[in-house]
N, C-alpha and C positions, 0 to 999 in steps of 0.2 A: 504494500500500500504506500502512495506516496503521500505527502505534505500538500495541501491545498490553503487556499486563504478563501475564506468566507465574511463576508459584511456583519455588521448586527444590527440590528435596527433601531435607529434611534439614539446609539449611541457614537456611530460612526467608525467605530473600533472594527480591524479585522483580527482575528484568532485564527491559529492553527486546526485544521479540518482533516480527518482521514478521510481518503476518496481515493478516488484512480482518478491516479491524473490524465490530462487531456494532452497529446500531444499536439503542439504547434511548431510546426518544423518550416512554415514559411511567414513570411508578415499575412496577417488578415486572415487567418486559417486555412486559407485556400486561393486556388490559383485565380478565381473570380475578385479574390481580396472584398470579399463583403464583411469581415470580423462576426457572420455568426457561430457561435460555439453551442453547436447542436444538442450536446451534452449538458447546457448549463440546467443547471434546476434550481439556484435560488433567485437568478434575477429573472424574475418572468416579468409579462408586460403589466399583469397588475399590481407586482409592487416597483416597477419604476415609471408608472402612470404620472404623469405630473399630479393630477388632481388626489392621486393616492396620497403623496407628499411624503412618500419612505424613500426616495433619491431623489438626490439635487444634490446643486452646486453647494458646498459647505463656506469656501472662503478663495481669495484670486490672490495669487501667489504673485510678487512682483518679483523679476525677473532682467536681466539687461540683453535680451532679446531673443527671438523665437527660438521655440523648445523644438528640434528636430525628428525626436526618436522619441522612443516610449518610453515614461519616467518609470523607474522599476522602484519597486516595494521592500522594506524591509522589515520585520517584527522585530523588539526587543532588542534595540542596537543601543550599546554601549557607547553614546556621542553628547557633547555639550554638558559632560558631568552629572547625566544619571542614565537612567535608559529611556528608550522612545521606539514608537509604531516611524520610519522617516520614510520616507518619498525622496528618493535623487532626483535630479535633472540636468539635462546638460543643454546650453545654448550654441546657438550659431556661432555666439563671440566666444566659444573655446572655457566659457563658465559655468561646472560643476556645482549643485546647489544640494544641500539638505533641507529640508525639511519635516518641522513632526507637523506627520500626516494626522494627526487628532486636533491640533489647535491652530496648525497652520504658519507656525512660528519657525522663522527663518534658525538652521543650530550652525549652518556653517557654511561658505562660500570659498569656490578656489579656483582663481582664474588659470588657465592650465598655457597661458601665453598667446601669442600671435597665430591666429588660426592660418592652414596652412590652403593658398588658393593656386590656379592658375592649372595649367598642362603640365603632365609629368612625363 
């Protein structure tokens, strides 16, 4: 059985979940890139109906410019002097962000230098 992350409701918190995991071995689950995960069983469309009001937007992470790739998750990260649920992200401008993913609060920033452009 592997390690899945599941939502909780209301509290915005994810926990560690036994399941079978899903693989995703291309972006968007498939060669269509529609990102449906046929498999999913907790976010159905009646609990992320807007009028449901059990998913939304929590808080808008400021940022020094587009986020390119998918921000990845981490549980129970030893960062900013205790632990924390963080959210990474990385920007166009080559900057590396933490965030805890419960309050939204920035834990750490690192700009990883001059992004690299042009023909190689």
């Amino acid at each position: 059985m592997g390690r899945c992350l599941r939502g909780c409701r209301g509290r915005g918190v994810m926990e560690p979940l036994s399941c079978q995991p899903v693989d995703v071995d291309e972006r968007g689950y498939n060669k269509s890139r529609t990102g449906v995960n046929p498999s999913e069983t907790t976010l159905t469309p009646a609990v992320v109906n807007s009028g449901a009001n059990k998913f939304h937007k929590r808080f808008v992470l400021a940022v020094d410019g587009k986020i390119e790739g998918s921000p990845l998750y981490t549980a129970n990260m030893p960062i900013a002097g205790g632990m924390h649920n963080v959210i990474y992200a990385g920007t166009m401008h080559n900057t590396v962000y933490a965030f805890d993913a419960d309050t939204g609060a920035m834990l750490s920033a690192r700009w990883l230098g001059a992004p690299v452009t042009g023909v190689i």
